[in-house]
PQR file of N, CA, C, O and H, with PARSE charges and radii, in Angstrom:
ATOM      1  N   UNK A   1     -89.841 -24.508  74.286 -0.4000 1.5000
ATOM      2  CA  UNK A   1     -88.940 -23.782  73.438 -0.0000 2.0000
ATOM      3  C   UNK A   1     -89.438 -23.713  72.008  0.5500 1.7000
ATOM      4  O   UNK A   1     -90.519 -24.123  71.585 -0.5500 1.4000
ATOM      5  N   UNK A   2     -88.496 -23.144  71.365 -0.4000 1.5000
ATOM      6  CA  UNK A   2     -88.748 -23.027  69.647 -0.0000 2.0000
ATOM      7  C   UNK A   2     -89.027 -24.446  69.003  0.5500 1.7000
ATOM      8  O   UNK A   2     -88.472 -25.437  69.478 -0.5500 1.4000
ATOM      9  H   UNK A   2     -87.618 -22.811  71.709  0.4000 1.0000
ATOM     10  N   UNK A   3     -89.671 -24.521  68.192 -0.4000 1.5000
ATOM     11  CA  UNK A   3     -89.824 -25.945  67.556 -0.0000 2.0000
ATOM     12  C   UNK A   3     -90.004 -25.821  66.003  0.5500 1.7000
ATOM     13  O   UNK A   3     -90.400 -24.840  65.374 -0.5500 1.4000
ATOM     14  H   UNK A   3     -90.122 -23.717  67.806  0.4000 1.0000
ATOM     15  N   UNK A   4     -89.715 -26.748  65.651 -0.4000 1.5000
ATOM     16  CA  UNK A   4     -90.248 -26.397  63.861 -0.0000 2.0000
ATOM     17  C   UNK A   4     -90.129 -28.161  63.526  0.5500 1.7000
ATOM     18  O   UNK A   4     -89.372 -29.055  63.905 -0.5500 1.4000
ATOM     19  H   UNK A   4     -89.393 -27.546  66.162  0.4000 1.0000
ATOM     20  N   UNK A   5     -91.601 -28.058  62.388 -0.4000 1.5000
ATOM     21  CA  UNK A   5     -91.288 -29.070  61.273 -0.0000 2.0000
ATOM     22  C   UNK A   5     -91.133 -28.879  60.362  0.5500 1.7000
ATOM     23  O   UNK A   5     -91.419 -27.762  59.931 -0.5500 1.4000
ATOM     24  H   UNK A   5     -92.216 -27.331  62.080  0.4000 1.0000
ATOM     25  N   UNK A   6     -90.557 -29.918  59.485 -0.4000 1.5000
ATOM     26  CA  UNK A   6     -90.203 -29.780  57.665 -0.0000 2.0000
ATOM     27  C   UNK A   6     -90.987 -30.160  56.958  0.5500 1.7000
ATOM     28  O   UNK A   6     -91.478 -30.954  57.762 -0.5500 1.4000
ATOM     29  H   UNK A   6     -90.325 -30.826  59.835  0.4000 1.0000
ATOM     30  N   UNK A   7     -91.611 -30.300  56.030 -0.4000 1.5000
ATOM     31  CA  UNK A   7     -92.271 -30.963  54.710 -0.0000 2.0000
ATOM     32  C   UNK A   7     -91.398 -31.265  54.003  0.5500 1.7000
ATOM     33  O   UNK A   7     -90.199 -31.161  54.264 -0.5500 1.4000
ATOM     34  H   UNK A   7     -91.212 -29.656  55.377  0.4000 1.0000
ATOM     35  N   UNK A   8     -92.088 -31.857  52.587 -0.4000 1.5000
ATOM     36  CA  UNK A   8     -92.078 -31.924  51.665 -0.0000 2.0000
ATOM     37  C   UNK A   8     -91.329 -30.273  51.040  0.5500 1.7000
ATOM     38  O   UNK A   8     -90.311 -29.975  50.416 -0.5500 1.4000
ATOM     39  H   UNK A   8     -93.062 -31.941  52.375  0.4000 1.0000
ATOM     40  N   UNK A   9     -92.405 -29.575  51.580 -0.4000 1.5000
ATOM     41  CA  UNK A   9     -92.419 -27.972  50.903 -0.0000 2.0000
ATOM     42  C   UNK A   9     -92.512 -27.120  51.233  0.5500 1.7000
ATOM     43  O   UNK A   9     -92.492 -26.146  50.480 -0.5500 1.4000
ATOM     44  H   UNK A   9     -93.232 -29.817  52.086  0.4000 1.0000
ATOM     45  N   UNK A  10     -92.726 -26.976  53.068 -0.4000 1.5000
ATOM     46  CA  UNK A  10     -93.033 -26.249  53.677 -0.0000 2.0000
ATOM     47  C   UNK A  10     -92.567 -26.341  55.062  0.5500 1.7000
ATOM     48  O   UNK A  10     -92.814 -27.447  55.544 -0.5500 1.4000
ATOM     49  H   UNK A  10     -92.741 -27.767  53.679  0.4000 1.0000
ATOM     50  N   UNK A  11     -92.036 -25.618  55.772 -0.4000 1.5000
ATOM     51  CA  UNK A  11     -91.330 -25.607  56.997 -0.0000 2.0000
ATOM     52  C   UNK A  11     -92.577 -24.539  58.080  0.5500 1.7000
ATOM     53  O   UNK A  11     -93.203 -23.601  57.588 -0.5500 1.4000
ATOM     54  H   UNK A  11     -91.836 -24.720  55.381  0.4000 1.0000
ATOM     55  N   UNK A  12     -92.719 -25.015  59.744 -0.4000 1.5000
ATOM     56  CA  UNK A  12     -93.687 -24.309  60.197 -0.0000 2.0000
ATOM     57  C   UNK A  12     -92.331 -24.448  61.324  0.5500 1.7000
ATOM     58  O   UNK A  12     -91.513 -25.315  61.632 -0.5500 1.4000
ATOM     59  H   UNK A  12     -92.210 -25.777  60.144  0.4000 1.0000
ATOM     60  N   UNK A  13     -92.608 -23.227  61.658 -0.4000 1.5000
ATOM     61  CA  UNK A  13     -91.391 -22.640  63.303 -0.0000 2.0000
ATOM     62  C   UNK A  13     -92.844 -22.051  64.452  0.5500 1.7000
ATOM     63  O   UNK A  13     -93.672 -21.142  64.404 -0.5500 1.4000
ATOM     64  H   UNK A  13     -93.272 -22.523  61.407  0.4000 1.0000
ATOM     65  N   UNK A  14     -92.621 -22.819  65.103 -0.4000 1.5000
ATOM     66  CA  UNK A  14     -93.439 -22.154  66.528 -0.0000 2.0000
ATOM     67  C   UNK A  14     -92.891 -21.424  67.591  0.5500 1.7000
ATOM     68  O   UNK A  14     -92.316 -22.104  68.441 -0.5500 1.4000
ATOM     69  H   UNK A  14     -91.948 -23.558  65.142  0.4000 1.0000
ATOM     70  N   UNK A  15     -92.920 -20.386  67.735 -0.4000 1.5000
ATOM     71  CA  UNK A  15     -92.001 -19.885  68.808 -0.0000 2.0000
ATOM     72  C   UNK A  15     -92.241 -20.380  70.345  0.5500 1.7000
ATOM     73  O   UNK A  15     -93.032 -19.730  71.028 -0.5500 1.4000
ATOM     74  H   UNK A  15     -93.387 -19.834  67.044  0.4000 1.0000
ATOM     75  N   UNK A  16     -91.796 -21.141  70.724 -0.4000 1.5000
ATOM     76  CA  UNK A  16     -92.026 -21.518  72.463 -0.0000 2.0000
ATOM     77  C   UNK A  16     -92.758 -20.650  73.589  0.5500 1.7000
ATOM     78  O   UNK A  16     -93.636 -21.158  74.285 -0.5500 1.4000
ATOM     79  H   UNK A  16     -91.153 -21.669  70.169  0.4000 1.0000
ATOM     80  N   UNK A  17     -92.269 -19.013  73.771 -0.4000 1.5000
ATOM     81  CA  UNK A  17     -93.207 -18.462  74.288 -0.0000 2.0000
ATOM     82  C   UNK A  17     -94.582 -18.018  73.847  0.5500 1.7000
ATOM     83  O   UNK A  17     -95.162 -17.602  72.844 -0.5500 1.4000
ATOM     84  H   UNK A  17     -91.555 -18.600  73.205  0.4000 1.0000
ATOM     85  N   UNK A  18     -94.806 -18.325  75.132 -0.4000 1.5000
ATOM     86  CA  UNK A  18     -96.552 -17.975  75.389 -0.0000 2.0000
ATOM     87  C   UNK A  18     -97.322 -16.763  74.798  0.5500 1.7000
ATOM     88  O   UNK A  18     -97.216 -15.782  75.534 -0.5500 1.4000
ATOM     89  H   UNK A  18     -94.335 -18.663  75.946  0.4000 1.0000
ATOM     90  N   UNK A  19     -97.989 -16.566  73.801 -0.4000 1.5000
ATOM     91  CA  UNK A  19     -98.472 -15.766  73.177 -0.0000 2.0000
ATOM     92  C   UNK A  19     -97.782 -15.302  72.477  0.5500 1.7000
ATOM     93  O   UNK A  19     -97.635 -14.080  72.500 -0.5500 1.4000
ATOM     94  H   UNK A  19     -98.075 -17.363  73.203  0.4000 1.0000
ATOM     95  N   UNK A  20     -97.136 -16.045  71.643 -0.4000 1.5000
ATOM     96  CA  UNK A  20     -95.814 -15.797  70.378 -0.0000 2.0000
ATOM     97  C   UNK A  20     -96.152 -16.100  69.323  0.5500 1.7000
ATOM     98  O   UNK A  20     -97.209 -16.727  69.243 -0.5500 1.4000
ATOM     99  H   UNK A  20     -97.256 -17.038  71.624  0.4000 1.0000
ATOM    100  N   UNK A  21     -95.589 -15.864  68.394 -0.4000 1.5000
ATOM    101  CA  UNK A  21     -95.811 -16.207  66.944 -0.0000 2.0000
ATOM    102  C   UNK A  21     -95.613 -17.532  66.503  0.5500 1.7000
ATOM    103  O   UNK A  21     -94.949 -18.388  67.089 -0.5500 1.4000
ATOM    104  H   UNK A  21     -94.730 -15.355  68.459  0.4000 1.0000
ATOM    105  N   UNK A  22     -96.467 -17.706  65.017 -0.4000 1.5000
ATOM    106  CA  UNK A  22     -96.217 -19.024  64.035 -0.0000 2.0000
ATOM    107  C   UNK A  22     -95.362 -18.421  62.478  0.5500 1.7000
ATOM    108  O   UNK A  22     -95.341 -17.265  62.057 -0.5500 1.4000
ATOM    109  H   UNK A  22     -97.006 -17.011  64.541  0.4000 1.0000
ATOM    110  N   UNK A  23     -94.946 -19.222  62.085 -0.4000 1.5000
ATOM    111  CA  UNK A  23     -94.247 -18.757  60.707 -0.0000 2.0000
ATOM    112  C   UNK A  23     -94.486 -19.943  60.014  0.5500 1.7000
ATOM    113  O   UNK A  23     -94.459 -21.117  60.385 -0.5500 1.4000
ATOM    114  H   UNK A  23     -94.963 -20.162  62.427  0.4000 1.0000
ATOM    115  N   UNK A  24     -94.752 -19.360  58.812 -0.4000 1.5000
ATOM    116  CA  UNK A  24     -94.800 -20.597  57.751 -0.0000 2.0000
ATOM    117  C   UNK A  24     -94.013 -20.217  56.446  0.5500 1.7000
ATOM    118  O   UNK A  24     -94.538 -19.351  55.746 -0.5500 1.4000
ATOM    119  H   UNK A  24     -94.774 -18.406  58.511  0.4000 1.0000
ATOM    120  N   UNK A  25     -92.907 -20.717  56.060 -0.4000 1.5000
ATOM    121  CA  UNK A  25     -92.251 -20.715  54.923 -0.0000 2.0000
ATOM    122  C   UNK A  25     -92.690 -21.608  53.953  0.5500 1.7000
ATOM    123  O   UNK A  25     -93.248 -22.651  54.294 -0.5500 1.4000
ATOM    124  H   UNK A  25     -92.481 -21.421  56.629  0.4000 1.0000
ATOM    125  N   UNK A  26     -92.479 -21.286  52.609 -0.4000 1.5000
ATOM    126  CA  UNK A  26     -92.228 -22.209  51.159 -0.0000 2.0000
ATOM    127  C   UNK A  26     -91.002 -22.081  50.844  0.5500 1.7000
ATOM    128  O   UNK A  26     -90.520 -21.166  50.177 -0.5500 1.4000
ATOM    129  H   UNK A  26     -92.025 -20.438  52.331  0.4000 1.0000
ATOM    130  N   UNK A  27     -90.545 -22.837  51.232 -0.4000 1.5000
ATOM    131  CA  UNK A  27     -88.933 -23.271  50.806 -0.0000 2.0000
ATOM    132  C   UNK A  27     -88.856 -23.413  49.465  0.5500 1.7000
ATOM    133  O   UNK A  27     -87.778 -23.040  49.001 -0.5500 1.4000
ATOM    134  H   UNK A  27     -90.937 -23.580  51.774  0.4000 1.0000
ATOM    135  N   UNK A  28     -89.803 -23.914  48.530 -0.4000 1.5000
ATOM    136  CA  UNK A  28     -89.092 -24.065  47.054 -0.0000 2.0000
ATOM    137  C   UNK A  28     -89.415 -22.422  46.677  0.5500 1.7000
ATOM    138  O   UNK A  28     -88.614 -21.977  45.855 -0.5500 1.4000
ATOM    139  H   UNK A  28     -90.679 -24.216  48.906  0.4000 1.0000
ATOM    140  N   UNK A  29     -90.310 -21.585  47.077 -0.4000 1.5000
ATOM    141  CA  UNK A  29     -90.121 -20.190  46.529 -0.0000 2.0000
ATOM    142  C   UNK A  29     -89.958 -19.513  47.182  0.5500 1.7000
ATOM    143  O   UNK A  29     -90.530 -18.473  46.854 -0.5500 1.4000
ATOM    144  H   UNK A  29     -90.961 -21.946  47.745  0.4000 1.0000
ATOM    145  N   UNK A  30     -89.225 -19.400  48.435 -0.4000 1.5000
ATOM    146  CA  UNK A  30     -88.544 -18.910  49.163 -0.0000 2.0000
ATOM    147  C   UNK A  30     -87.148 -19.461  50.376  0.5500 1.7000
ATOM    148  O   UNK A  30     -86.834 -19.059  51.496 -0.5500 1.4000
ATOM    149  H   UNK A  30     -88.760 -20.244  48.701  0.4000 1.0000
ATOM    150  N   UNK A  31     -86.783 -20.170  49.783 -0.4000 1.5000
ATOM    151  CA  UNK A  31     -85.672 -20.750  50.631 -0.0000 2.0000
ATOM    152  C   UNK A  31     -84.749 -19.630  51.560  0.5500 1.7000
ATOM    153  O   UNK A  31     -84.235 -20.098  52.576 -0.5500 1.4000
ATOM    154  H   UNK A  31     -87.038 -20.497  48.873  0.4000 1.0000
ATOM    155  N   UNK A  32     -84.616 -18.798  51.388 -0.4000 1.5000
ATOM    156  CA  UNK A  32     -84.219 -17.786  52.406 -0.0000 2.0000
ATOM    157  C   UNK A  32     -85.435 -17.238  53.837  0.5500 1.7000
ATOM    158  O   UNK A  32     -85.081 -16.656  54.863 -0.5500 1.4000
ATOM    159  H   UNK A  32     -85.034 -18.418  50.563  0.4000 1.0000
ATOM    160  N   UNK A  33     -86.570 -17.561  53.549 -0.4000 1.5000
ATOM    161  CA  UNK A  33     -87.410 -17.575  55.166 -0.0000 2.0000
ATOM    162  C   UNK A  33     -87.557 -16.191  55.148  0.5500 1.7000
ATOM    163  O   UNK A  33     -87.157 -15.487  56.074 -0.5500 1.4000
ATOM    164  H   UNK A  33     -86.858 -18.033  52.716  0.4000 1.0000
ATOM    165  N   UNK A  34     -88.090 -15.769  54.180 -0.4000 1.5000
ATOM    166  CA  UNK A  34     -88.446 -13.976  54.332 -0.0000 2.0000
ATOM    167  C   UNK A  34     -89.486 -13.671  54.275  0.5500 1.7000
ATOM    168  O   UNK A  34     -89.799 -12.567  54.720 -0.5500 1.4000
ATOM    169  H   UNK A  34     -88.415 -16.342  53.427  0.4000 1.0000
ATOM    170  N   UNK A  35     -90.370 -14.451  53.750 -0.4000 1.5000
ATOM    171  CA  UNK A  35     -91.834 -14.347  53.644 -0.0000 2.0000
ATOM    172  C   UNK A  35     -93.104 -15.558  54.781  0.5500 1.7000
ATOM    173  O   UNK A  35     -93.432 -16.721  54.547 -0.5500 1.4000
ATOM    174  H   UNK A  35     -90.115 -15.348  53.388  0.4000 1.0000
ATOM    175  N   UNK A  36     -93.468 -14.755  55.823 -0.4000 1.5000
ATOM    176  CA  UNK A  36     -94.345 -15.840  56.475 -0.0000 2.0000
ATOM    177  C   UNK A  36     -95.740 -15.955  55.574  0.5500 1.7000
ATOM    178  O   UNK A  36     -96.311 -15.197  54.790 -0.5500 1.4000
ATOM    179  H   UNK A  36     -93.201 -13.810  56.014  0.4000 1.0000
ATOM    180  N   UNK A  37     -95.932 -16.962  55.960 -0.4000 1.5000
ATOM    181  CA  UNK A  37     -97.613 -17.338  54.689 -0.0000 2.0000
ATOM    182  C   UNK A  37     -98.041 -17.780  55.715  0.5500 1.7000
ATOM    183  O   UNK A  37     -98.909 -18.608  55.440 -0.5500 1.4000
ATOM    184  H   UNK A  37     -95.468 -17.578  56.596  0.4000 1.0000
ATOM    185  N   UNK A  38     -97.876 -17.657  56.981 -0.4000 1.5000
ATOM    186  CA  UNK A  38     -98.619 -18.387  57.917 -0.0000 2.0000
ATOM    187  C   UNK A  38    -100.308 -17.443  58.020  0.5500 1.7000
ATOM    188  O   UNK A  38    -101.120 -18.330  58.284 -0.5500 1.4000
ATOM    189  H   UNK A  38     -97.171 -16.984  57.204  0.4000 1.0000
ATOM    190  N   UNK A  39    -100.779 -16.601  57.957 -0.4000 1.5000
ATOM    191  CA  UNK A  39    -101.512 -16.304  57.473 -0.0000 2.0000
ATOM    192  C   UNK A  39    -102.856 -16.717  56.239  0.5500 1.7000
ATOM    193  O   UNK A  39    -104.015 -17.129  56.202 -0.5500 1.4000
ATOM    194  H   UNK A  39    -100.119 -15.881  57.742  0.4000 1.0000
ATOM    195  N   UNK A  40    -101.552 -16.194  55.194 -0.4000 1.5000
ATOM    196  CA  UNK A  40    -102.430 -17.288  53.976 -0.0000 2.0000
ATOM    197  C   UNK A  40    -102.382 -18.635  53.241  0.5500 1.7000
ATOM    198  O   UNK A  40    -102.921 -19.130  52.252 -0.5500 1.4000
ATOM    199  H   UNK A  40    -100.610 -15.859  55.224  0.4000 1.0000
ATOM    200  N   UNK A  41    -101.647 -18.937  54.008 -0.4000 1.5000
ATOM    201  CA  UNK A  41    -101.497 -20.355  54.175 -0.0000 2.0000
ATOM    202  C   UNK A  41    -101.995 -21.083  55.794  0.5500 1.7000
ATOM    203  O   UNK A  41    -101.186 -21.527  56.609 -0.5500 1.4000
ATOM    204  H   UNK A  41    -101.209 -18.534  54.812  0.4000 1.0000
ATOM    205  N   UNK A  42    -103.600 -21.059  55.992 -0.4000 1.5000
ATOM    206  CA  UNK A  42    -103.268 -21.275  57.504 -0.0000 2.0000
ATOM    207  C   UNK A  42    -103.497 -22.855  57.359  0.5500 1.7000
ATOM    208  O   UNK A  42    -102.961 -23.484  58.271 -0.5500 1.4000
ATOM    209  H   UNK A  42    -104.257 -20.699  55.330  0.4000 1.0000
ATOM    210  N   UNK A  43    -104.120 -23.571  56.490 -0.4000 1.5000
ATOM    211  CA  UNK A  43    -104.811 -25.214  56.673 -0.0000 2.0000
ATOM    212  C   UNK A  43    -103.074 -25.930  56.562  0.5500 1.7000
ATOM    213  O   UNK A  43    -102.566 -26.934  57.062 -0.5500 1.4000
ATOM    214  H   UNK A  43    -104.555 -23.060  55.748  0.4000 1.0000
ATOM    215  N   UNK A  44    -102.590 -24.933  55.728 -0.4000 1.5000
ATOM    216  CA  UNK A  44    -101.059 -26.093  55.493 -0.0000 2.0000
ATOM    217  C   UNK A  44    -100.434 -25.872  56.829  0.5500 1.7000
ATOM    218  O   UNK A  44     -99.564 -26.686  57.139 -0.5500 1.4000
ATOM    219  H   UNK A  44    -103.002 -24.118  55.322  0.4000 1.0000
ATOM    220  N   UNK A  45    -100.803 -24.627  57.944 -0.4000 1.5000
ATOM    221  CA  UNK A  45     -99.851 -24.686  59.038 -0.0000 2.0000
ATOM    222  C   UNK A  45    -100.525 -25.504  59.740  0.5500 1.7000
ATOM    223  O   UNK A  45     -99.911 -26.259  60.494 -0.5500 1.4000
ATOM    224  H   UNK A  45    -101.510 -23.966  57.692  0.4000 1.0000
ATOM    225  N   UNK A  46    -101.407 -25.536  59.695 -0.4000 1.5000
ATOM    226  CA  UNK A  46    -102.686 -26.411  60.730 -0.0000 2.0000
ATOM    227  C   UNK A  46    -101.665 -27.704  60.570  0.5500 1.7000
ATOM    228  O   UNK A  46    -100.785 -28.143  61.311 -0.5500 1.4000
ATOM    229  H   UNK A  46    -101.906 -24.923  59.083  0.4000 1.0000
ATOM    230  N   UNK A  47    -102.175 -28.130  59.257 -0.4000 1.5000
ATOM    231  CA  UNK A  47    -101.756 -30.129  59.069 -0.0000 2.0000
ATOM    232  C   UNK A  47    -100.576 -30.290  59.444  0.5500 1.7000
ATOM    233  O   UNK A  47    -100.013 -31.382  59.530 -0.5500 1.4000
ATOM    234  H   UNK A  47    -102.889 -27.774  58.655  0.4000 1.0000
ATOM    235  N   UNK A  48    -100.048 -29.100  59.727 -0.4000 1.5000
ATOM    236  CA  UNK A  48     -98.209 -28.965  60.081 -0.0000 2.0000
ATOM    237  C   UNK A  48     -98.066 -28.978  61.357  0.5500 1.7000
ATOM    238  O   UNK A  48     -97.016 -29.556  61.638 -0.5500 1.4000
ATOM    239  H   UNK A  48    -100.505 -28.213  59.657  0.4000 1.0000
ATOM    240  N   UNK A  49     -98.713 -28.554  62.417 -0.4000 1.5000
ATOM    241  CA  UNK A  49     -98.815 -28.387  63.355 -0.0000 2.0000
ATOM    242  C   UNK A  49     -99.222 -29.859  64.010  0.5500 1.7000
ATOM    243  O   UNK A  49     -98.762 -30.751  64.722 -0.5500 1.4000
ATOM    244  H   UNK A  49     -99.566 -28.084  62.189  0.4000 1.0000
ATOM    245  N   UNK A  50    -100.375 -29.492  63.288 -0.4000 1.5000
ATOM    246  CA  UNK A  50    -101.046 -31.211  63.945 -0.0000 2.0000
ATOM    247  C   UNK A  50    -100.313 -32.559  63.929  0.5500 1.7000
ATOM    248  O   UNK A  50    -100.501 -33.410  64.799 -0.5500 1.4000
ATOM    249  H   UNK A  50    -100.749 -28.767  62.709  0.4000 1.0000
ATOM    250  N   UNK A  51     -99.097 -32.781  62.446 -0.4000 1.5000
ATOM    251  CA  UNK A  51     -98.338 -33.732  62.698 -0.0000 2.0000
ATOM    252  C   UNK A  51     -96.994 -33.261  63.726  0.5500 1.7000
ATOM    253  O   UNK A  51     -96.535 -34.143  64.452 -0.5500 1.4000
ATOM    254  H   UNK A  51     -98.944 -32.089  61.740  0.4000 1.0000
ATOM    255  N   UNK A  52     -96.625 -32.431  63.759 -0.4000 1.5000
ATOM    256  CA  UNK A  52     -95.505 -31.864  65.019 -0.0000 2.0000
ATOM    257  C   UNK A  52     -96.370 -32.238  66.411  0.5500 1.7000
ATOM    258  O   UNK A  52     -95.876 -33.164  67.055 -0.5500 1.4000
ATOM    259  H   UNK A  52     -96.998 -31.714  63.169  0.4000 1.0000
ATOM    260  N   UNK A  53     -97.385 -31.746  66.866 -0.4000 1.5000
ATOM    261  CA  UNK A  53     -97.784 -32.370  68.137 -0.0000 2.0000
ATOM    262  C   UNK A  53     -98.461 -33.765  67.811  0.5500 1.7000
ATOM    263  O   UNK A  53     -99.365 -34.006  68.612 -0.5500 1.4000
ATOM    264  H   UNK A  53     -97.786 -30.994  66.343  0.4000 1.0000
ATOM    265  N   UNK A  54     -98.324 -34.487  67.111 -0.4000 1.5000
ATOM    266  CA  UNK A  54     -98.329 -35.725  67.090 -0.0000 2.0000
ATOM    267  C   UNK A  54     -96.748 -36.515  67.500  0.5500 1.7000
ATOM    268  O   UNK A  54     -96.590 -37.331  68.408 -0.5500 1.4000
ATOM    269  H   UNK A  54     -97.590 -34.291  66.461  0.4000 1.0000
ATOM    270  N   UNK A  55     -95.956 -36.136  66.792 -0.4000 1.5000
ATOM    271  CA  UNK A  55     -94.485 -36.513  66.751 -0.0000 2.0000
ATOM    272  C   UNK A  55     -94.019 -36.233  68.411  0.5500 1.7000
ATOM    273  O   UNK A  55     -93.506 -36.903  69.307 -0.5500 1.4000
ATOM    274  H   UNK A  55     -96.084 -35.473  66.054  0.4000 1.0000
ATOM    275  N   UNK A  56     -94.433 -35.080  68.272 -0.4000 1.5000
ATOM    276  CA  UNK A  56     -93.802 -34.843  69.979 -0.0000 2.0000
ATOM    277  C   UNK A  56     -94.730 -35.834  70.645  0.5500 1.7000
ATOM    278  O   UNK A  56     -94.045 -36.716  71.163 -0.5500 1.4000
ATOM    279  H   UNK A  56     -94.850 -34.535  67.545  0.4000 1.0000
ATOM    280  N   UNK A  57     -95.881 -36.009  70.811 -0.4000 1.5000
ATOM    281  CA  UNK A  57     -96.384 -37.183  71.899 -0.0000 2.0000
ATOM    282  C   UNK A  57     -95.951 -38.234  71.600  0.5500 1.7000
ATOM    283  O   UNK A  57     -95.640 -38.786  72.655 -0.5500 1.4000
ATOM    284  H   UNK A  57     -96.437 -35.293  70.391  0.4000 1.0000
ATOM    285  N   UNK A  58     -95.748 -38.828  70.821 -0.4000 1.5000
ATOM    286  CA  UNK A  58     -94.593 -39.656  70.643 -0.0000 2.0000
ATOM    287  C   UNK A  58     -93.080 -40.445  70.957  0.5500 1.7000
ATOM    288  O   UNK A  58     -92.534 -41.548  70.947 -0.5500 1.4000
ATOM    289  H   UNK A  58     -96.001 -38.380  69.964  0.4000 1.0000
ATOM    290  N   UNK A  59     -92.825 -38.809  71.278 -0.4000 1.5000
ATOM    291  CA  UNK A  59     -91.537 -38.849  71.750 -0.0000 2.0000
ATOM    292  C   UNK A  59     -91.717 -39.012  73.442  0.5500 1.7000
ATOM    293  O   UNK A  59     -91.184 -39.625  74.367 -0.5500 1.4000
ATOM    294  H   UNK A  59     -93.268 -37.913  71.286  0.4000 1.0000
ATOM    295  N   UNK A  60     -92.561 -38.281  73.269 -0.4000 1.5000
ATOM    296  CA  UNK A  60     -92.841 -38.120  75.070 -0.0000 2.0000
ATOM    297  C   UNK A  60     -92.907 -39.542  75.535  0.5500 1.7000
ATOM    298  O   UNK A  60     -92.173 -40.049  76.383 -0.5500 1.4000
ATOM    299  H   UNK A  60     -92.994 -37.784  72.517  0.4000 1.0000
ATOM    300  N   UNK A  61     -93.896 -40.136  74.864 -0.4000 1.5000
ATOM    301  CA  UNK A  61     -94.306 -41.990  75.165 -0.0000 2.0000
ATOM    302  C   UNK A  61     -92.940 -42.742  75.300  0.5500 1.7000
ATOM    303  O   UNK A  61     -92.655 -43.430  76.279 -0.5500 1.4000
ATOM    304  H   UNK A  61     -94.493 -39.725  74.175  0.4000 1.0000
ATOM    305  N   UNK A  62     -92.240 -42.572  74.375 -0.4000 1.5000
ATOM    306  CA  UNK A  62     -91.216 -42.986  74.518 -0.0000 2.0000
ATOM    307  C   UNK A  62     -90.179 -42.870  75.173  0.5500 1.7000
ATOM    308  O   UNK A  62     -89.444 -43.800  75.505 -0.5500 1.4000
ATOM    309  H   UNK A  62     -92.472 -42.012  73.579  0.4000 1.0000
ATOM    310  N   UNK A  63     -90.013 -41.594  75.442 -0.4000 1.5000
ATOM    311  CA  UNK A  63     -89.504 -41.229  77.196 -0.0000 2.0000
ATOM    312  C   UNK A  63     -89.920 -41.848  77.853  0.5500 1.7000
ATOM    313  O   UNK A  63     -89.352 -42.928  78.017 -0.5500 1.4000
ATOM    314  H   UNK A  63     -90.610 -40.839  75.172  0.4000 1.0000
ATOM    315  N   UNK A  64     -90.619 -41.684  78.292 -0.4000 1.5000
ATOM    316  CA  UNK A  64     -91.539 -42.205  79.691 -0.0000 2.0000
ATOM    317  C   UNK A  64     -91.593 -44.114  79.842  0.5500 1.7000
ATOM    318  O   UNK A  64     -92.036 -44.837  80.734 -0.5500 1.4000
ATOM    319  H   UNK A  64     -91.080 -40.807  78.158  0.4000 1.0000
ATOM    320  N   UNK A  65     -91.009 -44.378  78.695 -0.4000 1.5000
ATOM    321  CA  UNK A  65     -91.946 -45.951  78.433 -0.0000 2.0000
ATOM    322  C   UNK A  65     -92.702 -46.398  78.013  0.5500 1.7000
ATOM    323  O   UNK A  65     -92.662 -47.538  77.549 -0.5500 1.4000
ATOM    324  H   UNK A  65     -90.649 -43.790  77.971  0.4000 1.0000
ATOM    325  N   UNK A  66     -94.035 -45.381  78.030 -0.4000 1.5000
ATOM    326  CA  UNK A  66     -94.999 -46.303  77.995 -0.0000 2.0000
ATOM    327  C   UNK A  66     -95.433 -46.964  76.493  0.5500 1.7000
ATOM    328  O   UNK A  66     -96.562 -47.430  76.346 -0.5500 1.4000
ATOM    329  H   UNK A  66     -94.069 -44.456  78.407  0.4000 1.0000
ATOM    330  N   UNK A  67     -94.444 -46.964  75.395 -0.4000 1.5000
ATOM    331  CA  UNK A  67     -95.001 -47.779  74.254 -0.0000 2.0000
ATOM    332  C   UNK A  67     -94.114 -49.289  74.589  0.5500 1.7000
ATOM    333  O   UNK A  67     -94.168 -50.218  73.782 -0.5500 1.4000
ATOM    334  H   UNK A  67     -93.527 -46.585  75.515  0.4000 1.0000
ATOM    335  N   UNK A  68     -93.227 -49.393  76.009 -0.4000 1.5000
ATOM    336  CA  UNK A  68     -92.445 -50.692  75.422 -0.0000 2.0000
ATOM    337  C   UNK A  68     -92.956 -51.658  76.478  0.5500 1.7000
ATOM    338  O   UNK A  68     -92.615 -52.841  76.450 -0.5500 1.4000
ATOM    339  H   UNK A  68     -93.184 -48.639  76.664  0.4000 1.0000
TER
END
C-alpha cells in the first residue's frame, strides 16, 4: 500500500502500486503538498527512502520474532 516518511523537513509518499509514483514535499516551504521535488530533490528522496525500508524491516523482524 501507500506509505510515507517524515523528516525533519521533508515528507516522501510512495504510492504502493507497481509502477507508481514517488512524491517529495518541503513542508517548511510548502506545507500544503503542491509541489513534488521528487525529481529535484532525488538524494533527499533516496536517504528517505532508504531509512523507510529500513524501519519497515524492522517492523517486519519484529512481527515475526526474530529480534526477541
Amino acid at each position: 500500500g501507500t506509505r510515507s516518511i517524515l523528516g525533519n523537513r521533508y515528507k516522501l509518499v510512495i504510492d504502493g502500486q507497481e509502477g507508481s509514483g514517488r512524491e517529495l514535499f518541503d513542508l517548511r516551504k510548502d506545507p500544503a503538498e503542491e509541489h513534488n521535488l521528487f525529481e529535484a530533490e532525488h538524494e533527499t528522496a533516496a536517504q528517505l527512502e532508504k531509512q523507510l525500508t529500513a524501519w519497515q524491516g524492522s517492523v517486519l523482524t519484529s512481527l515475526t520474532g526474530a529480534d526477541y
